[in-house]
C-alpha positions as CSV (number, residue, x, y, z in Angstrom):
1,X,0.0,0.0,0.0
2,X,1.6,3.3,-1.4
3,X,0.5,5.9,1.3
4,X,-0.1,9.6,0.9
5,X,2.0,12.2,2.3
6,X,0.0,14.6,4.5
7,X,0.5,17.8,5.3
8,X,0.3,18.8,9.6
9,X,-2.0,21.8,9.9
10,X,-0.2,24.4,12.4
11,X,-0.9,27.6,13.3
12,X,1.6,30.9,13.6
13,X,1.0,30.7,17.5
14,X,2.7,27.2,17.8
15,X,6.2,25.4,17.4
16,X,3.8,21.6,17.1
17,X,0.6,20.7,16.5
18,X,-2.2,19.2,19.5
19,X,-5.7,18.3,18.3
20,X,-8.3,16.5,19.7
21,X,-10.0,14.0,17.6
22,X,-13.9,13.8,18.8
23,X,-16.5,11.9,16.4
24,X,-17.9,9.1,13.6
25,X,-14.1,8.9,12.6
26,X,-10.5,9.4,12.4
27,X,-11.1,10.8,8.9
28,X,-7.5,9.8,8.0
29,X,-6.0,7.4,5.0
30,X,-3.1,5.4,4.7
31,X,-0.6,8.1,5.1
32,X,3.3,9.6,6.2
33,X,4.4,13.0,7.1
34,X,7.6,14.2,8.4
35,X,6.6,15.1,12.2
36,X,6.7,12.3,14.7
37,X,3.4,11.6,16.1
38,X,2.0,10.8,19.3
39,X,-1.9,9.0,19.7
40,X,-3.7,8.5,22.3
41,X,-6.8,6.6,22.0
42,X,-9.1,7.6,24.8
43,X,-12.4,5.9,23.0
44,X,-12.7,3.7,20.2
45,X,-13.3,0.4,18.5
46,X,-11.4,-0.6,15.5
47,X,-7.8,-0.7,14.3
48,X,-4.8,0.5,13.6
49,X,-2.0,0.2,10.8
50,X,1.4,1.1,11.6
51,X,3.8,-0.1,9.4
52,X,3.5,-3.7,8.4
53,X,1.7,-4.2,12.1
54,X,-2.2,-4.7,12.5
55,X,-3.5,-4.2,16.1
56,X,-6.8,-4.1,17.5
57,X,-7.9,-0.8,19.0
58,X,-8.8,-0.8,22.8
59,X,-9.3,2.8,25.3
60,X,-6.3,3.9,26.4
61,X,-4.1,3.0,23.7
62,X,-0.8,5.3,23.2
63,X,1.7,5.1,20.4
64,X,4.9,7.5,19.4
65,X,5.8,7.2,16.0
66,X,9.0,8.5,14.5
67,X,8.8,10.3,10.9
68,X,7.7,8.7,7.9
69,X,6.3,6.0,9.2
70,X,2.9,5.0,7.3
71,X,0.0,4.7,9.2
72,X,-3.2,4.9,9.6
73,X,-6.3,5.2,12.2
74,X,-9.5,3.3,11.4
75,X,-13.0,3.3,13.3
76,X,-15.3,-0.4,13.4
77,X,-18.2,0.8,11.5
78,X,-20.1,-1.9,13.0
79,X,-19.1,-0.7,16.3
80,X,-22.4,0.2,18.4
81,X,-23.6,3.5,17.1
82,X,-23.1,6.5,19.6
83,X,-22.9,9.9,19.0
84,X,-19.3,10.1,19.0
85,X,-17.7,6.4,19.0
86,X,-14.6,7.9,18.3
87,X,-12.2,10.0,21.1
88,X,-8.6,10.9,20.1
89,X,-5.5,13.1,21.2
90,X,-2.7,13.4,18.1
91,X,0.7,15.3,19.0
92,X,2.7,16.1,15.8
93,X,6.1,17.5,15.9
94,X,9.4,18.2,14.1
95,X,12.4,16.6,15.6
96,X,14.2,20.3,15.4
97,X,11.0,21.9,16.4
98,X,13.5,23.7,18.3
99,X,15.6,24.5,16.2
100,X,18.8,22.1,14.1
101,X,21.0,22.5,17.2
102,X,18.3,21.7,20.0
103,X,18.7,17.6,19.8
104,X,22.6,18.6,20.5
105,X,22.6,19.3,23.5
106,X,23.7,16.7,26.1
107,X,20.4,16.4,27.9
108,X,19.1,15.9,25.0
109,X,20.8,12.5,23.8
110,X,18.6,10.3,25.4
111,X,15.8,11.8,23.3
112,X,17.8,11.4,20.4
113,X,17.8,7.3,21.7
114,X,14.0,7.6,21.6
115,X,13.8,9.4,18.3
116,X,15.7,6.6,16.5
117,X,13.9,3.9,18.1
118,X,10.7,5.8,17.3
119,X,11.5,4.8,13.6
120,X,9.7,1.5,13.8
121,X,6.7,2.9,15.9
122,X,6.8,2.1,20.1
123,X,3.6,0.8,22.3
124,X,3.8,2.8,25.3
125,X,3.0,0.6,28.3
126,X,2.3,0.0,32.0
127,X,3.2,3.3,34.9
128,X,4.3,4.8,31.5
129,X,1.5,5.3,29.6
130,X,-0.7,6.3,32.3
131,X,1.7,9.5,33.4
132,X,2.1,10.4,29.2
133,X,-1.9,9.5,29.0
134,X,-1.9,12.2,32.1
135,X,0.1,14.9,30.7
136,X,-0.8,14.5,26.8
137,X,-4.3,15.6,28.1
138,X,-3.2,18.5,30.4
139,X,-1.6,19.7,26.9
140,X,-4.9,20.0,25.3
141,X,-5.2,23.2,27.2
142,X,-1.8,24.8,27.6
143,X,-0.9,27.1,26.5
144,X,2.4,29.4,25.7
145,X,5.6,27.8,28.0
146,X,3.5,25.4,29.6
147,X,2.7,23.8,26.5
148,X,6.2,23.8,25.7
149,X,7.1,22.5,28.5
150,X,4.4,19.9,28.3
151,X,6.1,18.1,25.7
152,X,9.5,18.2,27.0
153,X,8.4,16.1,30.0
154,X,6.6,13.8,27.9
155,X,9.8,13.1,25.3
156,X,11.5,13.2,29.2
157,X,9.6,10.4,30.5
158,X,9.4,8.4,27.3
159,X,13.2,8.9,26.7
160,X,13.5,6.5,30.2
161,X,10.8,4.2,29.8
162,X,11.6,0.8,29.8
163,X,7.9,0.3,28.9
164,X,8.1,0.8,25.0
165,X,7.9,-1.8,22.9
166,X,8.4,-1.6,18.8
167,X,5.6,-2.2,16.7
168,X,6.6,-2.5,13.3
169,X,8.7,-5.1,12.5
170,X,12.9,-5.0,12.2
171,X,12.7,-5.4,8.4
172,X,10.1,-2.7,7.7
173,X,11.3,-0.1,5.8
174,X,8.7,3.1,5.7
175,X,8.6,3.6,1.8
176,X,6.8,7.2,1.4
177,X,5.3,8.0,-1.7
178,X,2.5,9.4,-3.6
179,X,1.6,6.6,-6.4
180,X,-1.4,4.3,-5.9
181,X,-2.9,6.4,-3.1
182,X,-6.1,6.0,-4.7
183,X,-5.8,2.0,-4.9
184,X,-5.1,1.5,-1.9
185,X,-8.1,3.5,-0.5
186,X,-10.3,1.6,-2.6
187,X,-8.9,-1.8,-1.6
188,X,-9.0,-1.0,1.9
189,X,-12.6,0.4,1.8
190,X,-13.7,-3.0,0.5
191,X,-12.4,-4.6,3.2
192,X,-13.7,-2.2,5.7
193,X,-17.4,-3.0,4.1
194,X,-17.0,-6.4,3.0
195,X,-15.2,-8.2,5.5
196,X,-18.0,-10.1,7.0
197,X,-18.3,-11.7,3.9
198,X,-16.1,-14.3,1.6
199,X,-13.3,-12.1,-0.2
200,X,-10.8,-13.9,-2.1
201,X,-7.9,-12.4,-3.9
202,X,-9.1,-11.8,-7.2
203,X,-12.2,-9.5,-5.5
204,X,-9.2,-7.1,-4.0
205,X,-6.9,-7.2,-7.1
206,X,-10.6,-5.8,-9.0
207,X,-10.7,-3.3,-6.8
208,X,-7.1,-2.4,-7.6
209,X,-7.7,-2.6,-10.7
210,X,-4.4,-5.3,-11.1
211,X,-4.0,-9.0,-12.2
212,X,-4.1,-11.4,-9.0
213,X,-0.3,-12.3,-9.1
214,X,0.7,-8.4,-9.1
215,X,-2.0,-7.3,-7.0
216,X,-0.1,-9.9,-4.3
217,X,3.2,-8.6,-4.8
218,X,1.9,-5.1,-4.9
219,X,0.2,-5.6,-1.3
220,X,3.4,-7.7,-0.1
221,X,6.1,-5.1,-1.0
222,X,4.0,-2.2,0.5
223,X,3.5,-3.8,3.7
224,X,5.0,-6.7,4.4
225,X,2.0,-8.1,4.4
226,X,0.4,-10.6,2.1
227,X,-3.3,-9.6,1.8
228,X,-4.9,-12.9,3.2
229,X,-3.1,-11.7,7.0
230,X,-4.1,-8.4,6.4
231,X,-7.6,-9.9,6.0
232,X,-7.5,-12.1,8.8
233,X,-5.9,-9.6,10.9
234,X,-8.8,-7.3,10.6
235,X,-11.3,-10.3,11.2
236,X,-9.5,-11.6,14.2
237,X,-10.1,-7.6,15.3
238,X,-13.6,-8.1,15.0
239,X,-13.7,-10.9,17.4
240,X,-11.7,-9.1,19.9
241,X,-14.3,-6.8,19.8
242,X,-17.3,-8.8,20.1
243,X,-15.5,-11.4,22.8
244,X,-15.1,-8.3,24.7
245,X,-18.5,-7.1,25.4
246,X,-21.8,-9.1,25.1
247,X,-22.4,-12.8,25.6
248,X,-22.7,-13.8,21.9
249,X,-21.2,-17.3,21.2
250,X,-17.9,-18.1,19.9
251,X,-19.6,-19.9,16.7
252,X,-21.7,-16.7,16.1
253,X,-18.6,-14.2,16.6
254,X,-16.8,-16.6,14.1
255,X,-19.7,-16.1,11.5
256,X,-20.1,-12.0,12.0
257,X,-16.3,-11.4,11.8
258,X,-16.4,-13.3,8.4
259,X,-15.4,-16.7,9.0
260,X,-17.0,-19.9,7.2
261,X,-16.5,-22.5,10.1
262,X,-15.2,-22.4,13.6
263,X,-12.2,-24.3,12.8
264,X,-10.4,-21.7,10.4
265,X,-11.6,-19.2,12.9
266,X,-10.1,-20.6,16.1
267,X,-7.0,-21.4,13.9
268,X,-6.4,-17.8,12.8
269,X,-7.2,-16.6,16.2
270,X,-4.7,-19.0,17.9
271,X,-2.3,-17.7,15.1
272,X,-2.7,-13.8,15.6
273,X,-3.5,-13.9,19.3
274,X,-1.7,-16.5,21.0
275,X,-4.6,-18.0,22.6
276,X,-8.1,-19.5,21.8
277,X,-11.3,-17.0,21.6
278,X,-12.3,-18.4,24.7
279,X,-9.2,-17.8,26.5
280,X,-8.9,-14.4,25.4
281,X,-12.8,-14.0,26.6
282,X,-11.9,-15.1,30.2
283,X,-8.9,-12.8,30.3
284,X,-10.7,-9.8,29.2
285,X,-13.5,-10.7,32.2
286,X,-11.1,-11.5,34.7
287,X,-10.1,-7.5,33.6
288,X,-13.1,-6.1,34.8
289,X,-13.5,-5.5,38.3
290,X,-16.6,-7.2,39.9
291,X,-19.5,-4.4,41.7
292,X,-19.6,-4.5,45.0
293,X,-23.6,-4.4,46.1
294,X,-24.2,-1.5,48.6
């Protein structure tokens, strides 16, 4: 998948850019740009892209990505309707965003660390992401040298984390570009819309408008992904989903998250996740703290 480059909306006042993301979507593509991006994900059910890595979107989720790195944000439109399913806070900075000479400082080379780490994409974990969870919403607000210094403490308390963990993988190279964009979109639309049902590889290479053999290696070079895992990847995603909340059974969460029997389903689920459905089911439970009747 070719992304798109985007371009970070800033204003005169500000040296980065801090939005909040409230509503029916992300209303993002497949995309790079040159600032290094932090998300949180305060509400939301669906998915995320980062690199050649697919991973299931839960509340609370925090990523920093380093520049370049294609991504993208996407919403479960069969996620229960509300009137704003989706809740987001995006940093987006430079790495000089003060200035070529800032990152050469001494205090500053363990952010330089972070920076180059940041290439592949880090999962911010544990004590970790609930201080930078903390602080990136105190930022919302701030303004002039707070806000500055905002920032600083988060790069600060990321730069000595032991809590990150990469997400894309060693051999991913982020390969920015222009080309395609408009392919891509349309083959990942069809799987947003049609992944309940059976889609086999000549229905995606249609939609790229490609023979099925280049249509593969297209998908593979792009992502590192052939497009069957990327498929499955999104379906297992649905189950998450639907193992998580509600009491519908495994069969019928194989069926709605497009599989044809409950064997290829509890394969692929074993495969991606680590675990059966049911296992994951239990863990997720075990998660939620019981009420205590007054």
């Amino acid at each position: 998948m070719q992304p798109a480059f985007e371009r970070t909306p800033t204003q005169q006042w500000e040296s980065f850019h801090c939005e909040v993301v409230i509503g029916r979507g992300y209303n993002a593509t497949w995309h790079f740009h040159p600032e290094c991006q932090l998300t949180l994900v305060i509400k939301s059910q669906g998915y995320r892209l980062v690199g050649d890595s697919l991973t299931t979107l839960e509340p609370g989720d925090l990523v920093f990505l380093g520049p370049n790195l294609p991504h993208v944000w996407c919403q479960d439109p069969s996620a229960p309707s509300s009137p704003d399913p989706v809740h987001a806070i995006v940093v987006r900075f430079h790495e000089a965003f003060l200035g070529p000479g800032f990152l050469e400082v001494p205090e500053m080379r363990p952010v330089v660390r972070l920076l180059e780490r940041a290439r592949r994409g880090l999962k911010v974990q544990g004590k970790t992401r609930e201080r930078v969870a903390g602080r990136m919403q105190e930022l919302v607000d701030a303004r002039g040298l707070s806000r500055l210094a905002g920032l600083l403490s988060i790069l600060a308390e990321l730069a000595e984390s032991q809590e990150l963990r990469p997400i894309a993988s060693p051999g991913f190279e982020p390969d920015p570009g222009v080309g395609d964009h408009e392919r891509v979109e349309r083959v990942i639309g069809f799987i947003d819309r049609h992944f309940e049902e059976e889609i086999d590889r000549e229905d995606l290479a249609r939609e790229a408008h490609l023979s099925a053999g280049a249509f593969s290696r297209f998908f593979k070079v792009r992502t590192g992904m052939t497009p069957s895992r990327y498929l499955n990847e999104v379906r297992v995603g649905r189950a998450c989903r639907l193992l998580s909340g509600g009491d519908l059974k495994v069969t019928e969460i194989a069926l709605k998250s497009g599989f044809q029997n409950l064997a290829n389903f509890n394969r692929r689920f074993r495969q991606i996740m680590k675990m059966t459905p049911r296992e994951y089911r239990q863990r997720i439970r075990d998660r939620i703290p019981r009420s205590v009747s007054q």
